[in-house]
C-alpha positions in Angstrom: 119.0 103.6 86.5 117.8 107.1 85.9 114.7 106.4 84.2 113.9 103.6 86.6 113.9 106.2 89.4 112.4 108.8 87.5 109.3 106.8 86.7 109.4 105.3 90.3 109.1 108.5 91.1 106.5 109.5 88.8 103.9 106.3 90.1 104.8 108.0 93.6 104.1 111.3 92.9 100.6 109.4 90.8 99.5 107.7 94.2 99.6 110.6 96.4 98.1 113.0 94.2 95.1 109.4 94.0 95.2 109.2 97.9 94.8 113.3 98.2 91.7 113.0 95.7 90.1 109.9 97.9 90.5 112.1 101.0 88.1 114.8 98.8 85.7 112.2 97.4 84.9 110.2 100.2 83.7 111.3 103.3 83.0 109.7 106.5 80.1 111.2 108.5 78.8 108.4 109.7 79.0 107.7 114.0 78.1 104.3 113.4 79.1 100.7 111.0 76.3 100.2 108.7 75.4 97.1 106.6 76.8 99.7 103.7 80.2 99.4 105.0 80.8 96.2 103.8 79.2 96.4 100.3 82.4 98.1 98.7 80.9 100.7 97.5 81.5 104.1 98.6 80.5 104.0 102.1 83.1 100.7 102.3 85.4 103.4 100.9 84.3 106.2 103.4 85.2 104.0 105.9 88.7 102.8 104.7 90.0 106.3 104.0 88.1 107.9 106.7 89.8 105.3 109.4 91.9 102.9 107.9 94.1 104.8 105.0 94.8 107.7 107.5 96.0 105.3 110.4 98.1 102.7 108.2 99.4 104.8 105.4 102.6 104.0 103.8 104.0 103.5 100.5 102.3 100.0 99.5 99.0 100.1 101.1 98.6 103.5 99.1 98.2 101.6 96.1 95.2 100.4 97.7 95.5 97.0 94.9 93.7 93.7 95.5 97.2 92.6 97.4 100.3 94.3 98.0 103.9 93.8 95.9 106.7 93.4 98.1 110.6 92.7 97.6 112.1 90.5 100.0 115.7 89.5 99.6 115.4 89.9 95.3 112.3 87.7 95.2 109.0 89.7 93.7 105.9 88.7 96.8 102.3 89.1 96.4 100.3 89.4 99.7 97.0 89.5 100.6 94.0 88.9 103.2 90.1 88.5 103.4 87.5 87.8 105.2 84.0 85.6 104.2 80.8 86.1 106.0 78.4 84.8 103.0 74.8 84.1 104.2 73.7 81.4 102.8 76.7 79.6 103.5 75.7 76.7 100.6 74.2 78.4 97.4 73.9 77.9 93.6 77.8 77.1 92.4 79.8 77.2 96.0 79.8 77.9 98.8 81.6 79.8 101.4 84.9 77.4 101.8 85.3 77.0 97.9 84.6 80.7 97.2 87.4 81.7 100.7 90.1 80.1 98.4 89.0 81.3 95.2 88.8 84.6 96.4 92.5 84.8 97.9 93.8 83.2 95.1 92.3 85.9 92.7 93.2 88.4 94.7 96.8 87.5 94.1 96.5 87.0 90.4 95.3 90.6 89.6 99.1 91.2 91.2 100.3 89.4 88.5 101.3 86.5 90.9 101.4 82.7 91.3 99.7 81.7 94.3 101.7 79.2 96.2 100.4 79.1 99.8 97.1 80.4 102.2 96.6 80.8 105.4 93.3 80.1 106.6 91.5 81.2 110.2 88.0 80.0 111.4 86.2 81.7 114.1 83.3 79.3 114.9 80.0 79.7 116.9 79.4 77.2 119.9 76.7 75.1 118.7 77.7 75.2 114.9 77.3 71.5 113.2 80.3 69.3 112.7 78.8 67.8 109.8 78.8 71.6 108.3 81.9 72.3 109.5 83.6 69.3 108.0 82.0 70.0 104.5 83.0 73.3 104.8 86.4 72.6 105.1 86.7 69.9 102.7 85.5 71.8 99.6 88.3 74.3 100.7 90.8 71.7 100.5 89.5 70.8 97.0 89.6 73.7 96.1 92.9 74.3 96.8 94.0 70.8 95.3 92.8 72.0 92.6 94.2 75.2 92.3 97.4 74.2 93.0 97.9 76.0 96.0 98.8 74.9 99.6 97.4 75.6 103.0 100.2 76.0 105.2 99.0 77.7 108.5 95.6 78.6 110.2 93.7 79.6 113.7 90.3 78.2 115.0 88.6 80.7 117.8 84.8 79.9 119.2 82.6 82.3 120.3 79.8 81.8 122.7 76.4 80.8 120.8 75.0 84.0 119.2 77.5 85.9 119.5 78.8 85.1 115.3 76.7 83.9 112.6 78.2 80.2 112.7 81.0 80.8 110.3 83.0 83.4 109.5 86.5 82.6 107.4 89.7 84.6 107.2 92.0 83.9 105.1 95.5 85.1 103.4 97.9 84.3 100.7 101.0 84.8 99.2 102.7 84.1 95.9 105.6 85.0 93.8 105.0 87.5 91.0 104.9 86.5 87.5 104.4 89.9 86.0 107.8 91.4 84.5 106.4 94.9 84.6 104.7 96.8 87.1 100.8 96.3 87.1 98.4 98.5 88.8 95.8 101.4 88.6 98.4 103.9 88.7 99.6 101.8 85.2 97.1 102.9 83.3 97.4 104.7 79.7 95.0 107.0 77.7 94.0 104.9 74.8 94.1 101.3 77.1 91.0 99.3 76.2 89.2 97.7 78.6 88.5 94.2 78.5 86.0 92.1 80.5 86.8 88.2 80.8 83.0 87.0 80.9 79.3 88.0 82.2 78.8 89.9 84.8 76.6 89.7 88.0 76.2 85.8 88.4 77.6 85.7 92.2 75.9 88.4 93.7 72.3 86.8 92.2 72.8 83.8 92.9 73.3 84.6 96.4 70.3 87.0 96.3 67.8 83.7 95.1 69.1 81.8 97.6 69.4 83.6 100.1 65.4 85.2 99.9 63.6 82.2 98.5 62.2 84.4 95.7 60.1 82.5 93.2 62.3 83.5 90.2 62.7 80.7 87.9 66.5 80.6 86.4 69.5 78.8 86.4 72.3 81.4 87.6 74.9 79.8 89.3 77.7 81.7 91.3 80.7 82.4 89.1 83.3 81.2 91.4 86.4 80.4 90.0 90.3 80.6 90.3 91.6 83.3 88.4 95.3 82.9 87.9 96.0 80.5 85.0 93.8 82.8 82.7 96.2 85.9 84.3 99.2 83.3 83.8 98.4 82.9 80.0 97.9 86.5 79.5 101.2 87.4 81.1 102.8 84.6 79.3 101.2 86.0 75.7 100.8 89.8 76.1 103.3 90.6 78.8 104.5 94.1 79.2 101.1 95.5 76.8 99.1 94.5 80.1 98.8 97.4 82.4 96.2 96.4 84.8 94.0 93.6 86.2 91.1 94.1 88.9 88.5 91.4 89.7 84.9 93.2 89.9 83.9 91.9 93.5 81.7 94.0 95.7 80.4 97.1 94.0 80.7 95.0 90.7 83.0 96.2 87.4 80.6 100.3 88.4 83.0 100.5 91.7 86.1 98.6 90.5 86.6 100.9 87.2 85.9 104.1 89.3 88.7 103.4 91.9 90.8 102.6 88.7 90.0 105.9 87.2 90.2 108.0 89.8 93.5 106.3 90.9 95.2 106.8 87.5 93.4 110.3 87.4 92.2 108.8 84.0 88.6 109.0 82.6 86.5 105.5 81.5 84.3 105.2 78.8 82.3 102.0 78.5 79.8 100.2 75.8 76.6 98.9 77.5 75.8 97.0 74.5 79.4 95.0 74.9 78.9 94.1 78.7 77.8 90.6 78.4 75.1 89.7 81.1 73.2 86.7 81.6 69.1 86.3 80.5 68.9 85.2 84.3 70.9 88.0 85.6 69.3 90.6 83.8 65.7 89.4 84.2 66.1 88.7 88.1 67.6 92.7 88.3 64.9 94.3 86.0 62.4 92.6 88.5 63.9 93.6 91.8 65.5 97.1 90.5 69.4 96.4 90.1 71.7 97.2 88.4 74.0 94.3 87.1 77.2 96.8 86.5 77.3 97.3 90.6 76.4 93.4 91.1 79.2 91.8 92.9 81.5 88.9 90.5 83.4 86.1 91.9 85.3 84.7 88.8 85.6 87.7 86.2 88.4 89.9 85.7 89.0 93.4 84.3 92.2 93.9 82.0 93.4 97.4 80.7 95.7 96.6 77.4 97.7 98.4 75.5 95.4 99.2 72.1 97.8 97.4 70.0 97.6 94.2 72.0 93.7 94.3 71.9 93.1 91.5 70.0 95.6 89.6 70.9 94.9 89.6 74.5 90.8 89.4 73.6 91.9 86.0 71.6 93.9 84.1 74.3 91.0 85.1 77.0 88.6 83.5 74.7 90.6 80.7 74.2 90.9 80.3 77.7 88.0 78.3 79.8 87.2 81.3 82.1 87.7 83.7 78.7 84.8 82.3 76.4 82.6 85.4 77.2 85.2 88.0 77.2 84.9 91.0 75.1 86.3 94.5 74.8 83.4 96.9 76.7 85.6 100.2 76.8 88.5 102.8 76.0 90.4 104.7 78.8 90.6 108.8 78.0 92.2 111.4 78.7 89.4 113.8 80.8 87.8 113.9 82.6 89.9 112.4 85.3 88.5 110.3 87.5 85.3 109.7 86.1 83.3 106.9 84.6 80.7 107.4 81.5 78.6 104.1 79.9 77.1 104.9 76.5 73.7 103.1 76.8 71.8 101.2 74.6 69.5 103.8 73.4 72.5 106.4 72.3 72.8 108.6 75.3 75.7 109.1 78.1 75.8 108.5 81.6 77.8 108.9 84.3 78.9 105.8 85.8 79.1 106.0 89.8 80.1 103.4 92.1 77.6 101.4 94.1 75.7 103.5 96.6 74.1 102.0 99.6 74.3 98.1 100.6 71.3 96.1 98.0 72.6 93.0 99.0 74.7 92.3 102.4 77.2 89.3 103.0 78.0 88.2 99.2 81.1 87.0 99.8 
């Protein structure tokens, strides 16, 4: 019981000296919401710990994880909410029903939970079409079938026509958590690699040729997908050696590994050459000027593994339908904390920042 409490009190200690270096990073000087807030870069994260952290803080929203862990009555709870605004609401691979569930569900598995049940809330536009609406809602219900989860509860509010963009789609979830040990950013070890579950970028271009009718010929299709039996299977196979999961959403695997390195006040050194991307993905960002490591992913994950389960863990993502792509693309270090460095493909070093500035609004 003493080590238990000494390393509770250790992760503690770990998230208040990562909330003290947020409040340093990130500042908020803006006197107005921008398009920027919502990209989850840094000004998404000006605006959380420059309004949000401050007013909310406590000991689990600290963590500031894709869903909270809670403890009710013995049993281990993962809980979490989001919100879907996607413009186009149809696109290459989804669309904005399917990727609400998938989303949640994810969300939950990078807590190293089962999802069992989602709530979901739709605040509709007068004059939106029924015919939408229903196909809308019954791709979310196949999607859940098809997860495996339940839709339990919900709300329906209308607004008066133009004041909402037709749709918009909260929803939350709950599950029970799988995970035996504690997973999280504060979790992470020196000497962790870091491994990648499949391409990147595939959502957040797909949504960009869709959504501005450019005359790129390619076939990328949103990578929306339900993320827990692949996190299941890698519980169930490497167990304790997994420290971590984050799925790469807005800001793309650039902002996720920076909020995981300057949370475990750990460094992150990264292979270009191992990051798997698309022909389609990286052709369609060398002609409009992106980068695909800030590009936002809808069914990848991020795993930081203990070095001696490496291979393990890199074969049962493979073997895994979601997996095939997965590679190892990086080591986590020592120093400096809180910082992210990609050795590119012509030899050099850069630092790695997260996503400034808002290339592409409503992705998700």
């Amino acid at each position: 019981m003493e080590l238990q409490s000494a390393q509770s009190d250790e992760v503690l200690a770990k998230i208040e000296r990562s909330r003290q270096a947020r409040r340093h990073k990130f500042y908020l000087r803006d006197e107005h919401v921008t398009l920027s807030h919502g990209s989850g870069g840094k000004a998404t994260h000006n605006l959380i710990e420059g309004i949000f952290a401050p007013a909310f803080a406590n000991t689990v929203l600290d963590r500031m994880e894709d869903a909270a862990s809670l403890t009710l009555g013995g049993l281990r709870l993962a809980f979490t909410t989001d919100s879907y605004v996607v413009n186009p609401l149809f696109f290459a691979g989804g669309d904005i029903g399917q990727l609400a569930v998938h989303g949640t569900i994810n969300d939950l598995a990078m807590a190293g939970a089962d999802p069992l049940y989602l709530s979901v809330s739709m605040i509709l536009e007068e004059g939106f079409p029924i015919d939408v609406l229903r196909r809308i809602v019954d791709s979310m219900a196949r999607a859940a079938r098809e997860a495996g989860v339940l839709i339990v509860t919900g709300d329906t509010k209308v607004v008066q026509r133009g004041k909402a963009d037709g749709i918009f789609i909260n929803t939350a979830g709950v599950g029970t958590i799988r995970a035996v040990a504690e997973l999280g950013q504060t979790q992470v070890r020196v000497g962790d690699r870091i491994l990648l579950s499949g391409a990147i970028g595939d959502h957040g271009v797909a949504i960009m040729l869709a959504r501005e009718e450019l005359d790129i010929e390619t076939d990328v299709q949103s990578d929306s997908a339900p993320l827990h039996t692949l996190v299941a299977t890698l519980l169930d196979n490497v167990g304790n050696s997994i420290h971590c999961f984050r799925d790469p959403t807005r800001g793309g695997i650039a902002t996720s590994l920076n909020e995981i390195a300057l949370s475990s006040e750990l460094s992150i050194a990264l292979d270009e050459q191992a990051i798997p991307v698309h022909a389609g993905v990286r052709g369609a960002c060398e002609i409009l000027g992106l980068d695909p490591l800030t590009i936002a992913n809808e069914g990848k994950l991020l795993a930081m593994v203990a070095p001696e389960a490496e291979q393990l863990a890199l074969k049962v993502m493979r073997a895994h339908p979601l997996g095939k792509e997965a590679m190892v693309i990086g080591t986590v270090q020592a120093d400096p904390p809180g910082m992210v460095f990609l050795r590119t493909d012509i030899g050099g070093t850069r630092v790695l920042d997260m996503l400034v500035g808002d290339p592409l609004p409503r992705i998700c």
